[in-house]
PyMOL Python script that loads the backbone (N, CA, C, O; Angstrom):
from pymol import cmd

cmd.read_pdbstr("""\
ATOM      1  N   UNK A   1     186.494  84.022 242.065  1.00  0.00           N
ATOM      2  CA  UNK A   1     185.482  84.485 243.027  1.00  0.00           C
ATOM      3  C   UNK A   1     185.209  83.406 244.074  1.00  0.00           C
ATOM      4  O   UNK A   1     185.120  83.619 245.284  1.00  0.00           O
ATOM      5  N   UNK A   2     185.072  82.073 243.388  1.00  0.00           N
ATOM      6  CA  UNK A   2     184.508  81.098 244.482  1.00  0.00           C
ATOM      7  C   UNK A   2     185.831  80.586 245.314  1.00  0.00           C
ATOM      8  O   UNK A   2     185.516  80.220 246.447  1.00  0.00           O
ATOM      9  N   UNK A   3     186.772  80.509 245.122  1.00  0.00           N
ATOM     10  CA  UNK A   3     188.069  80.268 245.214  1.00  0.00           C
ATOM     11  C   UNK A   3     188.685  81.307 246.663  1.00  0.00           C
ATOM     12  O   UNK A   3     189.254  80.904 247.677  1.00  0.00           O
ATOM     13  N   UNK A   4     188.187  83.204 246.145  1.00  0.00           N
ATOM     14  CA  UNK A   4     188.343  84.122 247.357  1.00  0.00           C
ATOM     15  C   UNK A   4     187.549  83.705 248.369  1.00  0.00           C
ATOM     16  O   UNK A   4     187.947  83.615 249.531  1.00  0.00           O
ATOM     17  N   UNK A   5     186.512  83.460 248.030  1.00  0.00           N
ATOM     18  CA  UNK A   5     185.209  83.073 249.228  1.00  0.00           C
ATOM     19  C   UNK A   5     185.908  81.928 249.909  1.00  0.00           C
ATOM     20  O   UNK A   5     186.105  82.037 251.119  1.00  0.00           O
ATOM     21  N   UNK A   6     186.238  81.028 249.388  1.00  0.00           N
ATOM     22  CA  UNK A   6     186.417  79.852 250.228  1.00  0.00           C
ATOM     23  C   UNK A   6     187.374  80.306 251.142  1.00  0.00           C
ATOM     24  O   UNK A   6     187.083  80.234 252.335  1.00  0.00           O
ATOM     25  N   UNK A   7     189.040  80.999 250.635  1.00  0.00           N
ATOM     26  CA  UNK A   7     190.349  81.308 251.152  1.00  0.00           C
ATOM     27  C   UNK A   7     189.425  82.013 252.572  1.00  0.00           C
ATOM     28  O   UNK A   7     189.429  81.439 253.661  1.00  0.00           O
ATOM     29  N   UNK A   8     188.458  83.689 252.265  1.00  0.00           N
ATOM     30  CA  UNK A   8     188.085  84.152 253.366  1.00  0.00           C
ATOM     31  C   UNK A   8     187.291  83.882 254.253  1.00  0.00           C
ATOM     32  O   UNK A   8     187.199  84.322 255.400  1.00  0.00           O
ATOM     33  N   UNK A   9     186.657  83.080 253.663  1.00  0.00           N
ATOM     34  CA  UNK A   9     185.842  81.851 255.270  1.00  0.00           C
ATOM     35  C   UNK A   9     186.610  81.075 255.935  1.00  0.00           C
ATOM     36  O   UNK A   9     186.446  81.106 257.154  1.00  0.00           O
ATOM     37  N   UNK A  10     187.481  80.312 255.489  1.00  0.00           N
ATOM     38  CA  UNK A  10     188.020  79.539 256.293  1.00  0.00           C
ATOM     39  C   UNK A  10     188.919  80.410 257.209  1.00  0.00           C
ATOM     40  O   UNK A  10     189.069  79.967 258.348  1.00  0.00           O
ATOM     41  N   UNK A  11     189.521  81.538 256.913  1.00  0.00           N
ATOM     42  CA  UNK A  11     190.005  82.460 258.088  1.00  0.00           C
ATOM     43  C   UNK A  11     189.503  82.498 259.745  1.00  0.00           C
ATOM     44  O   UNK A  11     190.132  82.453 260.803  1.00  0.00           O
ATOM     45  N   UNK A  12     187.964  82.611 259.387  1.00  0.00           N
ATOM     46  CA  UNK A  12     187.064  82.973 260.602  1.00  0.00           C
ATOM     47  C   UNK A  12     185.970  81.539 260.817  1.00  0.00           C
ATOM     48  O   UNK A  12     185.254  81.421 261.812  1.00  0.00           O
ATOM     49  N   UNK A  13     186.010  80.658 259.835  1.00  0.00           N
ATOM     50  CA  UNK A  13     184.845  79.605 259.989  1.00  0.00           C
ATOM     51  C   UNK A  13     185.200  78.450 260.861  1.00  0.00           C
ATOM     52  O   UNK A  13     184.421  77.506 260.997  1.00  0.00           O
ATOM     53  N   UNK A  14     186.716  78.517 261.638  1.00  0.00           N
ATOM     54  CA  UNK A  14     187.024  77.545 262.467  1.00  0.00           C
ATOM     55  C   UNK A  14     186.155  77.551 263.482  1.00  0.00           C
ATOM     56  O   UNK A  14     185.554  76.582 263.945  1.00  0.00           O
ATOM     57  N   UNK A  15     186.085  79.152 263.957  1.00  0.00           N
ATOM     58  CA  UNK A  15     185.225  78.347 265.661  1.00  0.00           C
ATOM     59  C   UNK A  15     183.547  78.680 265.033  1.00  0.00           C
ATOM     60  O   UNK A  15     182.745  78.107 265.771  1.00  0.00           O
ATOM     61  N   UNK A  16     183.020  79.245 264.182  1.00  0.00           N
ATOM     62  CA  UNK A  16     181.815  78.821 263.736  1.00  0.00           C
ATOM     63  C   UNK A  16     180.965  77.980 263.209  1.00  0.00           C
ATOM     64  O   UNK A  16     179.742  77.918 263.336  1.00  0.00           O
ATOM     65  N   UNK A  17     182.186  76.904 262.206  1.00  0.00           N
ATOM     66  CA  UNK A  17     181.331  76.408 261.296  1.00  0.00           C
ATOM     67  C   UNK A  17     180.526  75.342 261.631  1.00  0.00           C
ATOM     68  O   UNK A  17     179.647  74.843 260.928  1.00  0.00           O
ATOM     69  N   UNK A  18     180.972  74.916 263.071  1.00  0.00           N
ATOM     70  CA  UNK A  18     180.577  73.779 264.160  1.00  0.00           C
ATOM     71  C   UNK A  18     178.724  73.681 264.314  1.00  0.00           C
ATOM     72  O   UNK A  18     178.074  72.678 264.611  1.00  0.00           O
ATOM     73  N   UNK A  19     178.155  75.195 263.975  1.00  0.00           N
ATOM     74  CA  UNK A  19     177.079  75.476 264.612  1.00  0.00           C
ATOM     75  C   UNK A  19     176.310  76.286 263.222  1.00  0.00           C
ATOM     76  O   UNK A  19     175.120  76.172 262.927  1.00  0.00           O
ATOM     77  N   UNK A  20     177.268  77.060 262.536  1.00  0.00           N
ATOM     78  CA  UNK A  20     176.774  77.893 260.937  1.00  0.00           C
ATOM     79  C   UNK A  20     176.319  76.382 259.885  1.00  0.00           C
ATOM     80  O   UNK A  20     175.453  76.458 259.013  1.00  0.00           O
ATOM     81  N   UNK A  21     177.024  75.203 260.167  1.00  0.00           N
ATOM     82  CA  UNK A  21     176.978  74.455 258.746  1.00  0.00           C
ATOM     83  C   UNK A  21     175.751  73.549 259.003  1.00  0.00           C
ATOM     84  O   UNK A  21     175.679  72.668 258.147  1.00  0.00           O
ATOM     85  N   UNK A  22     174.720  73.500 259.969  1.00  0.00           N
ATOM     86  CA  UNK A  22     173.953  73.329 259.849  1.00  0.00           C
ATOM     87  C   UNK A  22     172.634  73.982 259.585  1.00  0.00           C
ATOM     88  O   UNK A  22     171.536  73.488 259.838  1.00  0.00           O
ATOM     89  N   UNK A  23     172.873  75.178 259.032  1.00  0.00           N
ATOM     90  CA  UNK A  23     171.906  76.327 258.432  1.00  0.00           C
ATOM     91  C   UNK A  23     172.223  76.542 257.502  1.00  0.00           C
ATOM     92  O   UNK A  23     171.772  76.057 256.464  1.00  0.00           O
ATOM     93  N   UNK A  24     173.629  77.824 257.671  1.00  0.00           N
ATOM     94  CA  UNK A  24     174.583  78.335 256.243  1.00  0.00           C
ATOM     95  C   UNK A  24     175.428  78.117 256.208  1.00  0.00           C
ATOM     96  O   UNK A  24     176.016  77.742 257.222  1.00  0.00           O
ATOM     97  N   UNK A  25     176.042  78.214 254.988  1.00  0.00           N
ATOM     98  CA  UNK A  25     177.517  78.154 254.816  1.00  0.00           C
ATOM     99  C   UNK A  25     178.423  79.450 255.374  1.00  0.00           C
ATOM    100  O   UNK A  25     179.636  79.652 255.318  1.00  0.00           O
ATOM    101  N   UNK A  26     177.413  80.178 255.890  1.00  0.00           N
ATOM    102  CA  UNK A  26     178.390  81.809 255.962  1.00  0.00           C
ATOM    103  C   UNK A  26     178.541  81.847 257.593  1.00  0.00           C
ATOM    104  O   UNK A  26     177.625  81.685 258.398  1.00  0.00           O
ATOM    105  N   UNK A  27     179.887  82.094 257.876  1.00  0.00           N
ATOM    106  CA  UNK A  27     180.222  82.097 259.113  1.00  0.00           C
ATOM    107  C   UNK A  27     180.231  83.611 259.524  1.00  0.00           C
ATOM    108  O   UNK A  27     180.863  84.484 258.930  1.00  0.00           O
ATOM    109  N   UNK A  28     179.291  83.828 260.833  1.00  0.00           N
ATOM    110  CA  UNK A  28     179.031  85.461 261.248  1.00  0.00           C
ATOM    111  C   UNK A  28     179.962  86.179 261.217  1.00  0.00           C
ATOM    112  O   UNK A  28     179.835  87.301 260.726  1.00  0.00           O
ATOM    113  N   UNK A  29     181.286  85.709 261.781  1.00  0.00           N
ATOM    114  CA  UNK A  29     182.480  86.647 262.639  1.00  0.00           C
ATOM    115  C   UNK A  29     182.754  87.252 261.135  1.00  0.00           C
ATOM    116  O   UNK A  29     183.191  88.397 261.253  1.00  0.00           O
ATOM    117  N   UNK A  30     182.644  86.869 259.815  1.00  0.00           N
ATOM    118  CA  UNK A  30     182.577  87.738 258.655  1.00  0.00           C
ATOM    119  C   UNK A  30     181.610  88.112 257.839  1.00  0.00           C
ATOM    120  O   UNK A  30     181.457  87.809 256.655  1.00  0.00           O
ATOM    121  N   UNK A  31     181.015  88.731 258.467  1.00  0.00           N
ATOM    122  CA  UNK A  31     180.116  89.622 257.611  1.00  0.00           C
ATOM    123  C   UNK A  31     179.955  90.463 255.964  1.00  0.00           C
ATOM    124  O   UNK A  31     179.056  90.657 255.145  1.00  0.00           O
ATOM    125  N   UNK A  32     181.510  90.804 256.121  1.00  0.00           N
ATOM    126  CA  UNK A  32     181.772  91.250 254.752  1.00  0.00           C
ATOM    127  C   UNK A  32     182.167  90.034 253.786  1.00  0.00           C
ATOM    128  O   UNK A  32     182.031  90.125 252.566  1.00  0.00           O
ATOM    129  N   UNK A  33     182.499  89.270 254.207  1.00  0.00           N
ATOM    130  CA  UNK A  33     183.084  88.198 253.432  1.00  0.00           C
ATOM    131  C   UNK A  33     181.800  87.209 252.875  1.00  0.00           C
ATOM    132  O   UNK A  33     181.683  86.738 251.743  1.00  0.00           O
ATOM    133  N   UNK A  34     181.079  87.084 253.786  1.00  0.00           N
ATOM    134  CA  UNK A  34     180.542  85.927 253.934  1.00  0.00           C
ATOM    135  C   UNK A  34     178.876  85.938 253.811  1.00  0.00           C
ATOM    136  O   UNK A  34     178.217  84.905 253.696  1.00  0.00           O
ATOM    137  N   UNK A  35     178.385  87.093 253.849  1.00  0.00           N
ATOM    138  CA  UNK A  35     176.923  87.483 253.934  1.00  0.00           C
ATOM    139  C   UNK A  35     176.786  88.308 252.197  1.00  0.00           C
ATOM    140  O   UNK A  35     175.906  88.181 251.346  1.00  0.00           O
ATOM    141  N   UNK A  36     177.962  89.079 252.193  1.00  0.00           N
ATOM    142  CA  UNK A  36     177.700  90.106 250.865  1.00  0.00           C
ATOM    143  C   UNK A  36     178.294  88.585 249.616  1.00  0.00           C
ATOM    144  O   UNK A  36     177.562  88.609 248.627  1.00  0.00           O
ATOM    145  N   UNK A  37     179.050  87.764 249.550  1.00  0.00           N
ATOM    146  CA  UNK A  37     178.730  86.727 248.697  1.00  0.00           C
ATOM    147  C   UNK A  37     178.111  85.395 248.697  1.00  0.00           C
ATOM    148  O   UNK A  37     178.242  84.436 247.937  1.00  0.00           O
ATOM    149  N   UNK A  38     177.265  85.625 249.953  1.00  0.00           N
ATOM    150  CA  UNK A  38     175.928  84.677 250.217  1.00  0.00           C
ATOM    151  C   UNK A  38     175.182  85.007 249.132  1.00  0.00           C
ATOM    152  O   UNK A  38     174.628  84.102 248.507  1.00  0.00           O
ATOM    153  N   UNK A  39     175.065  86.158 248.790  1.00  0.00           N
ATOM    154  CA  UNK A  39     173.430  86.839 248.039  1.00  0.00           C
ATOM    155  C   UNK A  39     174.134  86.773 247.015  1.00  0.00           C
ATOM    156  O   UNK A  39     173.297  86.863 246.116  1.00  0.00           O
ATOM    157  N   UNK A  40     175.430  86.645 246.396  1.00  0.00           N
ATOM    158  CA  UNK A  40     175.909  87.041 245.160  1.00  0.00           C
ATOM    159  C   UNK A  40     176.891  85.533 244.543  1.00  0.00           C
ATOM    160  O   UNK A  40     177.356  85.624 243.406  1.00  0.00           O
ATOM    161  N   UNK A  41     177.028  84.822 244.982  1.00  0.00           N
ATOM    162  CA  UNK A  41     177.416  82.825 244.849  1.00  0.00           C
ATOM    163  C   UNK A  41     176.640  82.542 245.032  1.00  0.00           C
ATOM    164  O   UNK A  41     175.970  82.850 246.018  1.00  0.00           O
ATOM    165  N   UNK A  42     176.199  81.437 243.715  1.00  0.00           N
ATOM    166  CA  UNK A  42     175.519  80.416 243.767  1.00  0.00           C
ATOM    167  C   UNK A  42     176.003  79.234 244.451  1.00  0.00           C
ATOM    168  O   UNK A  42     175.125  78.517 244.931  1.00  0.00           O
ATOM    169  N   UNK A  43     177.113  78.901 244.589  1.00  0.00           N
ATOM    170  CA  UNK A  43     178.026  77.933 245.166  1.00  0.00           C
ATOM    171  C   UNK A  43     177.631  78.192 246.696  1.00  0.00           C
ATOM    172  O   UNK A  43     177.386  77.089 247.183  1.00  0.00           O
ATOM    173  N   UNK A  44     177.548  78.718 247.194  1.00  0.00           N
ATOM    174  CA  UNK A  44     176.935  79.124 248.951  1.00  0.00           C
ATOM    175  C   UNK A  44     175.664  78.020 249.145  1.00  0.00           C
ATOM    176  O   UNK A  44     175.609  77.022 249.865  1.00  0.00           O
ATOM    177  N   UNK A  45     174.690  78.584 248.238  1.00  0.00           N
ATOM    178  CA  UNK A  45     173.593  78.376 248.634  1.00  0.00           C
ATOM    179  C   UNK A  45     173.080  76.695 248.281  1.00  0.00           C
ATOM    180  O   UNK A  45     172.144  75.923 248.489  1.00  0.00           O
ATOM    181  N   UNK A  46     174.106  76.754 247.761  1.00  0.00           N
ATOM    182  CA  UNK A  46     173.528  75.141 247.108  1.00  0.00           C
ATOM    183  C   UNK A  46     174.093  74.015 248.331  1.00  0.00           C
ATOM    184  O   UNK A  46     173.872  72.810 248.209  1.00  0.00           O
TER     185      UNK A  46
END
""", "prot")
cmd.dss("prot")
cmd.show_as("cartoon", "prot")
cmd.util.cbc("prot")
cmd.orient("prot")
C-alpha cells in the first residue's frame, strides 16, 4: 500500500511538490491517488 502511494505520487509530485511539501504530502494534480490515501495512510500524515 505505502509502496503504491509512493510509485503514484511521484508520477505527478514533480511540478507540485515544490509548494505541496510544505503543507502535505499529497500532490493536487492527483486527487485519486493522493487525497483518497491521505485519509487512509498513516505514513502521509506523519
Amino acid at each position: 500500500m505505502v509502496l503504491h502511494w509512493l510509485t503514484s505520487r511521484g508520477r505527478c509530485m514533480s511540478q507540485t511538490w515544490s509548494y505541496t511539501s510544505s503543507h502535505i504530502s499529497v500532490p493536487m494534480p492527483c486527487p485519486r491517488h493522493g487525497l483518497t490515501l491521505a485519509y487512509n495512510n498513516p505514513y502521509v500524515m506523519a
